[in-house]
Legacy VTK file of the C-alpha trace (Angstrom):
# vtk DataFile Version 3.0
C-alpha trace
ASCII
DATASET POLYDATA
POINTS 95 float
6.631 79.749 35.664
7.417 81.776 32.367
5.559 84.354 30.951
3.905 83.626 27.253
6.634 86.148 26.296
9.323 84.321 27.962
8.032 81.346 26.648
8.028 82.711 23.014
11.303 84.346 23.485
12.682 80.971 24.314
11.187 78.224 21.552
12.194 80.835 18.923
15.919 80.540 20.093
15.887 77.029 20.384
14.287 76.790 16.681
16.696 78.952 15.445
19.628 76.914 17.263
18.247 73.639 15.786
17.124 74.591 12.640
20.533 75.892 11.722
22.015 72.332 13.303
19.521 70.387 10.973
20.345 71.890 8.087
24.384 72.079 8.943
23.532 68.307 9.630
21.433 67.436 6.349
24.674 69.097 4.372
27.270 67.175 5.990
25.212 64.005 4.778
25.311 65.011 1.424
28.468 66.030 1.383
29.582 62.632 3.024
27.135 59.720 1.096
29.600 58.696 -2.193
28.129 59.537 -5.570
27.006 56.443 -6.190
24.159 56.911 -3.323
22.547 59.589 -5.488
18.983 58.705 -4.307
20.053 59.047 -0.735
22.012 62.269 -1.703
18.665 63.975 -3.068
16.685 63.092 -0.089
19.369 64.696 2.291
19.277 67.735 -0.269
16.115 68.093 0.291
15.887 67.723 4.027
18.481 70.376 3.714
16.032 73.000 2.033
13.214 71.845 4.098
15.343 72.972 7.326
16.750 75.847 5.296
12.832 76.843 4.529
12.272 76.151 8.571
15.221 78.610 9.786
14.261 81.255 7.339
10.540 81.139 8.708
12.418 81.069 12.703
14.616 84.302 11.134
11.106 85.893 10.023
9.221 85.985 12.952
12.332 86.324 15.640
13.376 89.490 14.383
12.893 91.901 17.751
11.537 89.067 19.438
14.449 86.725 20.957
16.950 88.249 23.362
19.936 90.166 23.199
22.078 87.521 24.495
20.610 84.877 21.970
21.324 87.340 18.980
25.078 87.977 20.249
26.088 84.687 20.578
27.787 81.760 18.744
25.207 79.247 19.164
22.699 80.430 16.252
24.965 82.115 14.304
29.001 82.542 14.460
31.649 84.751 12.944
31.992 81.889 10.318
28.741 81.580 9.273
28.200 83.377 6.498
31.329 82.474 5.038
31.032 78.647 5.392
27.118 79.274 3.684
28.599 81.921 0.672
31.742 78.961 0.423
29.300 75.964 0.715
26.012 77.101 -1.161
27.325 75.477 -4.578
28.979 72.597 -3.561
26.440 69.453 -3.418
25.722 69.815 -6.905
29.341 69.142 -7.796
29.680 66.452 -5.253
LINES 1 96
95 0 1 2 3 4 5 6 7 8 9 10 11 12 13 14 15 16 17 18 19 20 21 22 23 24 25 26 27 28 29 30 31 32 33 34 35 36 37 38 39 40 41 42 43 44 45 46 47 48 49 50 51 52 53 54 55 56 57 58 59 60 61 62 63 64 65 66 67 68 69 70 71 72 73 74 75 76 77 78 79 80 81 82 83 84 85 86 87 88 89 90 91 92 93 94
């Protein structure tokens, strides 16, 4: 059985995993829906900022709390990351 810490440790790597997926997800609906969908467009927008608003809270209280191995690799945050978020940050309003 896991220890409350383990336990912790554990859901706050998992939200960060699929809090980053939702929102990569709720983007590449945007991006995808034609602009005549713009209703459908705003409500992926703004599951995008509600998952955005999710992972920052994750980021918040996992910092010092999830493990080494977590932090280090590519499944909550890759080498690409911050580039495809600087790159991508504008681009649904243009859509």
């Amino acid at each position: 059985m896991l220890s409350k810490l383990d336990y912790a440790r554990l859901s706050l790597e998992a939200h960060l995993f699929f809090a980053r997926i939702m929102k990569e997800h709720a983007f590449f609906i945007e991006a995808a829906l034609a602009s005549k969908y713009k209703n459908l467009r705003g409500k992926a927008r703004v599951f995008m900022h509600k998952f955005d608003g999710l992972l920052d809270e994750a980021l918040a209280v996992s910092t010092g709390a999830i493990g080494p191995d977590a932090g280090a690799s590519d499944e909550i945050v890759t080498p690409y990351t911050l580039n495809a978020e600087l790159a991508s940050g504008f681009l649904p309003e243009y859509l």
